[in-house]
C-alpha positions in Angstrom: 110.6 144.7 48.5 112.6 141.8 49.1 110.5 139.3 50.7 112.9 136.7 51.1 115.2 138.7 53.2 112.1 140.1 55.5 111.7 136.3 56.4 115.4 135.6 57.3 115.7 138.7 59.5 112.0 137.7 61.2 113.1 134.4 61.5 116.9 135.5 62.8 114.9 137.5 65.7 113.5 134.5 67.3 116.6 132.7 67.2 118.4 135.5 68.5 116.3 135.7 71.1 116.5 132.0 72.1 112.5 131.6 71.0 112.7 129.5 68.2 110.5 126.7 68.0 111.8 123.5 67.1 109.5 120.6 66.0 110.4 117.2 68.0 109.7 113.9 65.8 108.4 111.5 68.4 106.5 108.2 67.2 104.4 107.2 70.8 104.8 103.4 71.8 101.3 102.3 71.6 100.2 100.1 74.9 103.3 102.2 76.5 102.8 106.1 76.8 104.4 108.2 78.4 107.3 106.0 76.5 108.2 107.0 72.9 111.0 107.4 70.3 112.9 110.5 69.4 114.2 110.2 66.0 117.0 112.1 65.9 118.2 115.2 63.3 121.1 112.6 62.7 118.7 109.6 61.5 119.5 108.0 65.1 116.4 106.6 67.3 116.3 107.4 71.1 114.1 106.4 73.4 112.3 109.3 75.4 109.6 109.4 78.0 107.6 111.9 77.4 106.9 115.1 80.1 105.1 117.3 78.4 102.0 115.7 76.7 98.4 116.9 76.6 97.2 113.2 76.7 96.6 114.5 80.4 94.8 110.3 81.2 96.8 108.5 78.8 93.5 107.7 77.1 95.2 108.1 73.9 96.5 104.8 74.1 93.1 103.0 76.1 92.2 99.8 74.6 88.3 100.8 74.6 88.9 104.1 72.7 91.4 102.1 70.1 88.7 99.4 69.9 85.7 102.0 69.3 88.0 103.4 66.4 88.9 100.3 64.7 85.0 99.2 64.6 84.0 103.0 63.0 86.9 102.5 60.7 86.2 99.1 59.5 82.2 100.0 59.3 82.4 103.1 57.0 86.1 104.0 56.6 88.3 106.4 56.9 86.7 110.0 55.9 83.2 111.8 56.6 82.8 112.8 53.4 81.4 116.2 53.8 80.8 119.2 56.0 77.9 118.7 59.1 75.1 119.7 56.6 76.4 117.8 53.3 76.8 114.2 54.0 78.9 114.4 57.0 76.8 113.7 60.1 76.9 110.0 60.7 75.8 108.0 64.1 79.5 108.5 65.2 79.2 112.2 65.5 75.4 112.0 67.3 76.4 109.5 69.6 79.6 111.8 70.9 77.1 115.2 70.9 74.9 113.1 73.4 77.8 111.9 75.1 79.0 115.5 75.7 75.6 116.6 76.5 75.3 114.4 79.2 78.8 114.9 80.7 77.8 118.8 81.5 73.8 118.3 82.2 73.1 120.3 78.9 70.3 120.2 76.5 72.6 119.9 73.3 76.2 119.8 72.4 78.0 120.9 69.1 81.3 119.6 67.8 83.7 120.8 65.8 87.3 120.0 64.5 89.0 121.6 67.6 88.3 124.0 71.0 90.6 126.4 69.1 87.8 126.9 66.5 84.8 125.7 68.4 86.4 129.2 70.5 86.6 131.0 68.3 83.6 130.4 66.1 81.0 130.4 68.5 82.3 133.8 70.1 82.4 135.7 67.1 78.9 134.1 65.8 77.6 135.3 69.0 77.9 138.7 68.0 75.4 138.2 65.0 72.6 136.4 67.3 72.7 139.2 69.7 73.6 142.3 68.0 75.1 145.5 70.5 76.6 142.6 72.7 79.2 143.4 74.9 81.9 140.6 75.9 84.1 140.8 79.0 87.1 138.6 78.9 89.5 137.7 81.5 93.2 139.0 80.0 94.6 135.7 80.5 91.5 134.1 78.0 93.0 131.3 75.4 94.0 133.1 72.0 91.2 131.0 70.4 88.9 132.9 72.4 90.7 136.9 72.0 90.6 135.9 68.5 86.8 134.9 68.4 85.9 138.0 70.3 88.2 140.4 68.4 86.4 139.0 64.8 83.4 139.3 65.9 84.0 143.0 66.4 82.2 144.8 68.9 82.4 145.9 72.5 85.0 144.4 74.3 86.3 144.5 78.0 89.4 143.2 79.4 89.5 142.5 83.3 92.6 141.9 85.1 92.8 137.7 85.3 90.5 136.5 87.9 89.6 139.9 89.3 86.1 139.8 90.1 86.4 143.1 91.6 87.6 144.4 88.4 84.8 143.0 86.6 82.2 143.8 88.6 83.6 148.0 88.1 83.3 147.2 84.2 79.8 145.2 83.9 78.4 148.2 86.3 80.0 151.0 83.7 77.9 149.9 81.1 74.8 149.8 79.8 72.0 147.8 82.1 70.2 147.1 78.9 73.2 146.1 77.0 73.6 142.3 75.9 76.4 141.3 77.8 78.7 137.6 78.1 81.6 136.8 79.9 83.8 134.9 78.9 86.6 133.0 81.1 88.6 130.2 81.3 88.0 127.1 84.3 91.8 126.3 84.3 94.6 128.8 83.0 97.4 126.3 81.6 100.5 127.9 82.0 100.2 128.7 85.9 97.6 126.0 86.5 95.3 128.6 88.7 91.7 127.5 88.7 89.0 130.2 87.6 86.7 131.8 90.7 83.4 130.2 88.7 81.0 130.6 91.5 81.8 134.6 92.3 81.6 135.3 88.3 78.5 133.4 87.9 77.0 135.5 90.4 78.4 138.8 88.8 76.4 137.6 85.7 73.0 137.1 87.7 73.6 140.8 88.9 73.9 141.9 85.8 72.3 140.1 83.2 74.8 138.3 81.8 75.3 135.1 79.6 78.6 133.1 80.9 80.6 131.1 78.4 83.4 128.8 79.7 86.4 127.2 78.6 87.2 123.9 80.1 89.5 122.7 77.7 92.2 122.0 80.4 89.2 120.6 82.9 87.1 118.2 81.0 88.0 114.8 81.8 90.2 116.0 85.0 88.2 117.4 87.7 84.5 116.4 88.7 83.0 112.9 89.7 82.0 112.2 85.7 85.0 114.5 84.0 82.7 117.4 83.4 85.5 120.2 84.7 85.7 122.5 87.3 82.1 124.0 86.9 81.0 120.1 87.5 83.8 119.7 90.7 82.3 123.0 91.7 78.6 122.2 91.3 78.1 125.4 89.3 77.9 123.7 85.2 73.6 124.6 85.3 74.9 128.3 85.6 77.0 128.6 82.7 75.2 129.1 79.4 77.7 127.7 77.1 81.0 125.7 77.6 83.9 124.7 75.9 85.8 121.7 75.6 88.3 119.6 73.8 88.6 116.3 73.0 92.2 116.4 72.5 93.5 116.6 75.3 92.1 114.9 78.9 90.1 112.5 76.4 93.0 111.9 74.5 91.5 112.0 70.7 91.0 115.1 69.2 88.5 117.8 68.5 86.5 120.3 70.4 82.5 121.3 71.5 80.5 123.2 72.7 77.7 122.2 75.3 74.4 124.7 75.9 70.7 124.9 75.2 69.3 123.4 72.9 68.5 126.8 70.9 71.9 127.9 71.2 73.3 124.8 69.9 70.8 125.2 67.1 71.8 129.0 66.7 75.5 128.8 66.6 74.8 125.2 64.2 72.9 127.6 62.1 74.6 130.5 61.7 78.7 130.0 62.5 80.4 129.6 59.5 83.4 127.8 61.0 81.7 125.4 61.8 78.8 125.5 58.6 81.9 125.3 55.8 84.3 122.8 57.4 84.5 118.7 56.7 83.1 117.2 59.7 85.6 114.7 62.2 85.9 111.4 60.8 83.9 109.0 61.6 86.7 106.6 63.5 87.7 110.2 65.7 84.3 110.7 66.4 83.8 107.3 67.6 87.3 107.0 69.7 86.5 110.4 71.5 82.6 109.1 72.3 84.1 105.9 73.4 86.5 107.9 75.9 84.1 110.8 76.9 81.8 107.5 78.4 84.8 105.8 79.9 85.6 108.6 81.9 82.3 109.5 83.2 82.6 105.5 85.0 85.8 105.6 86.4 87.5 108.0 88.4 90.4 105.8 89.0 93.2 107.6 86.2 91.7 111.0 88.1 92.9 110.1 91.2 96.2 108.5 90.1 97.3 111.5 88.2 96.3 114.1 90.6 98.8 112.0 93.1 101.6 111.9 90.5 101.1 115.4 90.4 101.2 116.0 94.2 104.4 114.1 94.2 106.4 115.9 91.6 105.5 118.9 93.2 106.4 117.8 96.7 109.8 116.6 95.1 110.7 119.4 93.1 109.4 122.0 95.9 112.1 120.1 98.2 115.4 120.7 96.0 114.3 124.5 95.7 113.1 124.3 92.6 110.9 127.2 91.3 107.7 125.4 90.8 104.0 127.0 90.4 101.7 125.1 92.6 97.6 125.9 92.8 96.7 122.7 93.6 96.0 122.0 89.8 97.7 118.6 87.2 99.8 121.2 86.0 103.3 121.9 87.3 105.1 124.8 85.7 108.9 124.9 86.7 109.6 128.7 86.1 113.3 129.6 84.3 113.2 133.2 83.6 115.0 133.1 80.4 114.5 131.7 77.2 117.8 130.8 76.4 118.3 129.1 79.7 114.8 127.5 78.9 115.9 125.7 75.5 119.3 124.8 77.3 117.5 122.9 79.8 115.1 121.6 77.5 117.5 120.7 74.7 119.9 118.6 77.7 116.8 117.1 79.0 116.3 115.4 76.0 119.6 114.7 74.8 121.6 113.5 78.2 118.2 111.8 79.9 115.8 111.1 77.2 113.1 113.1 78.9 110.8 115.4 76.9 109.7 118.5 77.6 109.0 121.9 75.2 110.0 125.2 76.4 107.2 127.8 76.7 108.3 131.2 75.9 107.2 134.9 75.0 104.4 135.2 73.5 102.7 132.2 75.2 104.2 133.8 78.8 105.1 136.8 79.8 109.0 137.2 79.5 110.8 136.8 82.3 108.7 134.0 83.4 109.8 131.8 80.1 108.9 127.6 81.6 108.8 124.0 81.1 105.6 122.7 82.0 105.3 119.5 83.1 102.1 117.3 82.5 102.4 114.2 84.8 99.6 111.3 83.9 98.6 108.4 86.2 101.5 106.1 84.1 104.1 108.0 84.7 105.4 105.8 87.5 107.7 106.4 90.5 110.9 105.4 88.4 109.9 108.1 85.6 109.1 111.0 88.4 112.8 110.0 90.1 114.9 110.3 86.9 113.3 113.7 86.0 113.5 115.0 89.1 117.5 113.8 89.4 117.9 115.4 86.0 116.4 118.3 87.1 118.5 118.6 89.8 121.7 118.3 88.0 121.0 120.5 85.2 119.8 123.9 87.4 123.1 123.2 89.3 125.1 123.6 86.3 123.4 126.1 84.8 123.6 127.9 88.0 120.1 128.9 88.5 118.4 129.9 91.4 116.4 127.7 93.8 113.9 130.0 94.5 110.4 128.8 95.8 107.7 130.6 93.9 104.5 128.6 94.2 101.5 130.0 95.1 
């Protein structure tokens, strides 16, 4: 076997295909996101604004989150030291579980070292604590979460994304005594379509079923505190478990899980993601606490990005442009084609010093290859204009169509 040329001809595919991934160095400016600096394959430094960012608030930058982390830092340093049960719980980390507890109304919460395996822990533990349980999955679910629910082997049901229809024909198919859970998603990223919470919810109460959530795209965005959707929605005392990240609306980085206070202590107890691996450190810990109670006071960044938002779409919607618009922060500008994708994405950069990673096949669907714009409340009227000229220029000389296809 010769290895070596297996990984040229894998790696020859993507490129062929116009799907390889290239990693963008980019040092952020602190005090001055979304503005950064691209240094350059050539050694050269370029300033950039940056268009694509899961820092949805800026809060990665907020003075009270970068204060909270310098006083953890300079109180007990820079590591925890040890897994949850071996030295590495400290005040930090039970401050930010209460602080999480409280943003969704739940008994407990649980944290581990992202939403990626806080997903896929928890669902695949879930399997061992209720043994014959079956777990219905909307097909557009995160990969953390197929992953968790394809490990923890099992029953499994796929229903066609946000088909409730579909789902109830499946939960009705099987088993009334069977364990069941369904799992689904609040916001899906790459079209920005919300979840139909309320009508699942009440599929689960018909049947039987636990509901397990994942917010990660919601917390911090959408209700009067930043608890999600199922908060916005009034519906977060129905779900059983959800799932959130602190990387991304909160700006720091992590995930959680909020429940009971027996399921925390179930999943605590028996999940060996989460039983094996070093806790956060202690300065994380205390920067995402710091931004989780921020957030829960002021509503003001909310409001501001959901208006930038509103007004990119409204902008780009007017040149033609083919945007994806469910009344979500997201904005998805579909291309169609991967190599068109990187072409756009590669000139952005280059010609206007605007930042923004393709998404292609296997994250979408091909054919439906996008940028995906994440506008936050300080990206300012100046920024929004020069992307959308940019924009403008660029899918008139790559000759693309200005096709409409929100909604």
């Amino acid at each position: 076997m010769d290895y070596d040329a297996r990984l040229t001809t894998a790696l020859e595919r993507l490129h062929e295909e116009g799907r390889y991934r290239t990693f963008i160095d980019i040092a952020r400016t602190r005090g001055h996101f979304p503005h950064a600096t691209w240094h350059r394959p050539d050694g050269a430094e370029q300033p950039v604004t940056v268009w694509c960012g899961n820092d949805y608030l800026g809060m990665g930058q907020h003075p009270a989150v970068l204060a909270a982390m310098h006083e953890a830092i300079d109180a007990v340093g820079a590591g925890s030291g040890g897994t949850r049960n071996i030295s590495g719980t400290t005040i930090y980390h039970k401050r930010l579980e209460s602080e999480l507890a409280d943003l969704h109304r739940k008994e407990a919460a649980l944290v581990f070292t992202s939403a990626y395996i806080a997903n896929d822990a928890t669902l695949s533990t879930l399997r061992t604590l209720f043994p014959g349980l079956i777990i219905y999955s909307d097909r557009l679910n995160h990969a953390s979460m197929i992953e968790g629910v394809r490990r923890g082997g099992g029953e499994k049901r796929i229903f066609r994304h946000n088909d409730v229809a579909h789902l109830r024909e499946l939960l009705a198919a099987d088993d009334p005594a069977a364990p069941k859970l369904i799992a689904f998603e609040s916001l899906y990223s790459m079209d920005g379509d919300f979840g139909p919470l309320a009508a699942i919810c009440d599929l689960a109460d018909e049947f039987g079923a636990l509901t397990y959530l994942d917010e990660v795209h919601a917390v911090g965005m959408y209700g009067p505190r930043g608890g999600g959707v199922s908060e916005r929605d009034g519906v977060a005392g129905r779900i059983d478990i959800i799932n959130g990240t602190l990387a991304k609306a909160f700006g720091v980085f992590g995930g959680y899980i909020a429940a009971s206070a027996k399921m925390v202590d179930a999943v605590r107890s028996y999940a060996p993601g989460f039983i094996f691996t070093t806790s956060l450190p202690p300065a994380v810990a205390a920067g995402a606490a710091a931004s989780v109670a921020h957030l829960k006071g002021d509503g003001t960044l909310r409001a501001a990005q959901q208006e930038n938002a509103r007004a990119l779409k409204l902008r780009l919607r007017g040149l033609g442009l083919p945007i994806i618009d469910h009344g979500t922060h997201i904005v998805p500008l579909i291309v169609g084609d991967p190599r068109h994708t990187k072409i756009l994405s590669d000139r952005l950069l280059s010609e206007s010093g605007i930042y923004v990673q393709p998404i292609n096949y296997p994250t979408v669907p091909r054919g439906t290859e996008r940028l995906r714009f994440t506008p936050s409340p300080v990206h300012g009227p100046d920024e929004i204009d020069r992307l959308v000229r940019a924009l403008d220029r660029l899918w008139g000389q790559c000759a693309l169509n200005r096709a409409d296809l929100a909604g």
